[in-house]
C-alpha positions, -999 to +999 in steps of 0.1 A: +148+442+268+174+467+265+165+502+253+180+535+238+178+571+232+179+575+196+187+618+209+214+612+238+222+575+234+212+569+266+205+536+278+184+511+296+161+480+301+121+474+303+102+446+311+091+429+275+051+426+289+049+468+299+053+471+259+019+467+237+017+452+203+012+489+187+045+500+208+047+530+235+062+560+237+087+570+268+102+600+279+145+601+281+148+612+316+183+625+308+172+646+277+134+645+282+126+638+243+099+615+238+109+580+214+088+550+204+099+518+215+085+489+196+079+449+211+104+427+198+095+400+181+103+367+191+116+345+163+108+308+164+140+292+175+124+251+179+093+235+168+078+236+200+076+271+201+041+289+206+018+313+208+000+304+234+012+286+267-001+251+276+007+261+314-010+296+327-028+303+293-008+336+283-012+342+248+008+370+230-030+371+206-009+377+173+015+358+152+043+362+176+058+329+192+081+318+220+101+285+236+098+300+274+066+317+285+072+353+294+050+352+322+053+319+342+089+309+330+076+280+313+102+261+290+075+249+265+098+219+247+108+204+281+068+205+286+059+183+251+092+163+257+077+151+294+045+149+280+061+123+253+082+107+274+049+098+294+028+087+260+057+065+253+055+049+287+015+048+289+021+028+254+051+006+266+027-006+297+001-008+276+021-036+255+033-056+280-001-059+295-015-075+259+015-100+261+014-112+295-003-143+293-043-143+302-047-156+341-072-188+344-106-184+359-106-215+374-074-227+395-072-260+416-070-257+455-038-263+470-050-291+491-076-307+470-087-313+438-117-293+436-122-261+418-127-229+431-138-199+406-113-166+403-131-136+406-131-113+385-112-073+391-133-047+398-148-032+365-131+003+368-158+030+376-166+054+351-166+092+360-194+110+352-200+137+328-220+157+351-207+162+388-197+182+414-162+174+412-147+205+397-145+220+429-129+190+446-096+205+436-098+237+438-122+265+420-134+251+385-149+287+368-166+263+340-186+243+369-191+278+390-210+293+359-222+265+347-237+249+382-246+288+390-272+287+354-283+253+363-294+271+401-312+305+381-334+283+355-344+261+379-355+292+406-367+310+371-387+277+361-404+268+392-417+302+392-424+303+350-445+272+355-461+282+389-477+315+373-487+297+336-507+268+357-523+298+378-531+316+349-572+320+344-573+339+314-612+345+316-613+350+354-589+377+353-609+394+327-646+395+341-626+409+375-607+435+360-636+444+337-660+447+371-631+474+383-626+496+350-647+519+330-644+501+300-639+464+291-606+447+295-595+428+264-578+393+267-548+403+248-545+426+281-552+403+305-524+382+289-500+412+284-500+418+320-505+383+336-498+357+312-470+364+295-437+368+312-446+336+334-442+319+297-409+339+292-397+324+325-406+293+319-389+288+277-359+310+288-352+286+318-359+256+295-330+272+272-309+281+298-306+241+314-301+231+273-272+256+274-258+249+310-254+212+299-235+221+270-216+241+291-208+216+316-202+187+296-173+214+273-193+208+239-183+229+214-217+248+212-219+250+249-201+283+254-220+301+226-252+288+240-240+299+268-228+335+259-264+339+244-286+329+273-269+358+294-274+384+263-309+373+265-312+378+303-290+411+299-320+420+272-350+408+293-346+418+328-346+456+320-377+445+296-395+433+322-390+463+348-400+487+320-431+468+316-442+465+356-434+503+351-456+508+323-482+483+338-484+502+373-483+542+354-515+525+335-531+517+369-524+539+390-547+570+399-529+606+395-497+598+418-480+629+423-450+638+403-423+628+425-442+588+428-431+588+386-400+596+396-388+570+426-408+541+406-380+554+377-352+551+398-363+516+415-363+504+377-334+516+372-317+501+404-327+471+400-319+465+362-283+478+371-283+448+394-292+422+379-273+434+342-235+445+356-228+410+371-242+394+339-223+414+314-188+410+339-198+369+336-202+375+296-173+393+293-153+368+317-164+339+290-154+357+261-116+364+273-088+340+259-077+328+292-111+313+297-116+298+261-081+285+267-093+265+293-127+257+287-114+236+253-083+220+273-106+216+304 
């Protein structure tokens, strides 16, 4: 867009995308005042104009439309017309398949008179829902992440239901009574050994519900989604703070500097398991991966 000096009336051009929707301020580099320059707005010039394009998934986010995408050049009426062009022909084909007359089963032998039977065409094969074959063609983010939560409930499951079927309650509570000056209850014997292997085990169980949802592009998929990874963002720091509180509880006077390296190993390790999960979160609530996840 072209641009001027309100001051000196000097003159010059910007690229329409360096401009937010609020506007920016620039500096005249002939009379060095400072002006606001505000986005244009686009005015609707066809009925296929849009906010959003059907190609790369830029979206202006606001009531603001366009015929030609301002990022990949896209012209978006020559788009809908191809697209109805090809409708037209997919229906045209369509129709002269119901009127072509219905070929016999049974046809006569061109030397004879007996029969022979027709077979019949190949019953078309039906893709399946679930597969692999998003990354036939290329990177598929909806079958990385989704695939990727279907590999972390099943680890986090096999391990949930290893440490709930090894879990003697009783046991575990004559032992650890045996070792301390006073009597272990069972809500602490199930505090420290039985309870996160039952977290492991219902938050896998709710993360496969949710990665099937995902992969199969239901509408409730990506919220389920979005909400098992704000309940792994919430747990895995939970669970270091506990093994921190559980071994300050056992252990016998460490000296100070033990309090603190235990700290920063908590600490460490929540930071890596919670970054890449809140980038993922944050990568499945942008437009550009909405855009696509509904239009697949």
């Amino acid at each position: 867009m072209r641009i001027e000096c309100p001051h000196c009336k000097a003159n010059g051009a910007i690229n329409d995308l360096e401009i937010p929707e609020e506007g920016r301020y620039l500096n005249c580099p002939r009379c060095k005042e400072s002006f606001q320059v505000k986005k244009p707005r686009r005015q609707m010039t066809s009925a296929y104009a849009t906010n959003t394009c059907p190609a790369c998934g830029y979206s202006t986010c606001c009531e603001e439309v366009f015929d030609q995408c301002p990022q990949c050049g896209l012209v978006v009426k020559a788009l809908m017309e191809q697209k109805f062009a090809q409708q037209a022909q997919h229906r045209e084909q369509q129709a002269n398949l119901s009127q072509a007359p219905a070929m016999p089963l049974v046809a006569p032998l061109p030397t004879g008179g007996s029969m022979y039977l027709r077979s019949d065409p190949d019953p078309v094969e039906k893709k399946p829902m679930l597969s692999l074959a998003g990354f036939a063609n290329g990177f598929d983010p909806v079958a990385a992440v989704g695939w990727g939560a279907v590999l972390v409930a099943v680890v986090l499951l096999a391990i949930g239901l290893k440490g709930v079927l090894h879990y003697h309650g009783t046991d575990i509570q004559a032992q650890l009574s045996e070792q301390s000056l006073e009597p272990v209850s069972a809500w602490q014997v199930f505090g420290g050994y039985g309870f996160w292997p039952w977290v492991a085990t219902l938050f896998a169980g709710a993360a496969l519900v949710a990665a099937f949802g995902f992969l199969q592009r239901q509408a409730w998929g990506l919220q389920a989604m979005e909400g098992v990874l704000l309940a792994a963002v919430v747990l895995t720091p939970l669970y270091e703070l506990t093994g921190y509180v559980v071994w300050i509880v056992k252990s016998i006077a460490p000296p100070w500097w033990a309090y603190l390296v235990e700290l920063l190993s908590v600490l460490l390790i929540s930071s890596l398991c919670v970054v890449p999960l809140l980038l993922v979160l944050q990568y499945l609530r942008g437009d550009r991966f909405s855009h696509r996840y509904r239009n697949g």
